[in-house]
C-alpha positions, 0 to 999 in steps of 0.5 A, spaced: 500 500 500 503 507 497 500 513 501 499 518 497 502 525 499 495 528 500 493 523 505 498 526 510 493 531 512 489 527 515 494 525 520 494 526 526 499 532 529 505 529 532 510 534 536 518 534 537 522 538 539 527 540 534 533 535 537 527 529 537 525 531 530 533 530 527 534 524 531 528 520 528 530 523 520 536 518 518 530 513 520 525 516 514 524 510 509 519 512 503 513 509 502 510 513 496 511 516 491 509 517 484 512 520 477 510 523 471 511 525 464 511 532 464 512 533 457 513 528 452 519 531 448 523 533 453 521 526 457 522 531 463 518 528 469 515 530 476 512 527 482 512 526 489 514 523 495 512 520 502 517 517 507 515 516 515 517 512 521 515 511 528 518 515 534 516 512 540 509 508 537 507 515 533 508 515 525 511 521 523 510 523 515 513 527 510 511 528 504 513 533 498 513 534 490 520 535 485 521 536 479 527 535 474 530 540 472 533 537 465 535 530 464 537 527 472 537 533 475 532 534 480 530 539 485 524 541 490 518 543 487 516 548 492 521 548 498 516 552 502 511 547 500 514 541 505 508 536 508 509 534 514 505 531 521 510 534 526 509 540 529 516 542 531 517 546 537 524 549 540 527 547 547 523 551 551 516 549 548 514 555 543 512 552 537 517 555 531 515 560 525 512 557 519 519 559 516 524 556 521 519 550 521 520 550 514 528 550 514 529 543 518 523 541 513 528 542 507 535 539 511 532 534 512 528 532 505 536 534 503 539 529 507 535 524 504 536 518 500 530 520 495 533 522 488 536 515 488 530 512 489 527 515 483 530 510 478 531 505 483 526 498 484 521 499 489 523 495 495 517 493 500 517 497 506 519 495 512 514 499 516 506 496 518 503 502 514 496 501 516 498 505 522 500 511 517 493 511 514 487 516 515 
C-alpha cells in the first residue's frame, strides 16, 4: 500500500522538539511516491514523495513534490511547500515560525536518500503502514 502525499493531512499532529525531530530523520524510509511525464519531448518528469517512521509508537510523515530540472537533475518543487505531521517546537516549548519550521523541513528532505530512489526498484517497506493511514 503507497500513501499518497495528500493523505498526510489527515494525520494526526505529532510534536518534537527540534533535537527529537533530527534524531528520528536518518530513520525516514519512503513509502510513496509517484512520477510523471511532464512533457513528452523533453521526457522531463515530476512527482512526489512520502517517507515516515515511528518515534516512540507515533508515525511521523513527510511528504513533498520535485521536479527535474533537465535530464537527472532534480530539485524541490516548492521548498516552502514541505508536508509534514510534526509540529516542531524549540527547547523551551514555543512552537517555531512557519519559516524556521520550514528550514529543518528542507535539511532534512536534503539529507535524504530520495533522488536515488527515483530510478531505483521499489523495495517493500519495512514499516506496518496501516498505522500511517487516515
Amino acid at each position: 500500500m503507497q500513501i499518497a502525499a495528500w493523505q498526510l493531512m489527515a494525520c494526526e499532529t505529532v510534536v518534537k522538539t527540534v533535537n527529537e525531530f533530527e534524531k528520528v530523520a536518518p530513520d525516514l524510509r519512503q513509502i510513496g511516491s509517484s512520477l510523471r511525464v511532464d512533457d513528452a519531448r523533453s521526457g522531463l518528469r515530476s512527482g512526489q514523495e512520502v517517507w515516515a517512521t515511528e518515534a516512540n509508537g507515533e508515525p511521523i510523515q513527510i511528504a513533498w513534490e520535485w521536479t527535474e530540472i533537465q535530464p537527472d537533475v532534480v530539485a524541490l518543487f516548492d521548498p516552502m511547500n514541505i508536508l509534514c505531521n510534526v509540529a516542531l517546537i524549540d527547547g523551551e516549548g514555543h512552537t517555531l515560525a512557519r519559516s524556521k519550521r520550514m528550514l529543518h523541513l528542507n535539511n532534512v528532505v536534503h539529507q535524504l536518500g530520495w533522488r536515488e530512489c527515483l530510478d531505483e526498484p521499489r523495495s517493500p517497506p519495512r514499516f506496518s503502514l496501516s498505522a500511517w493511514a487516515p
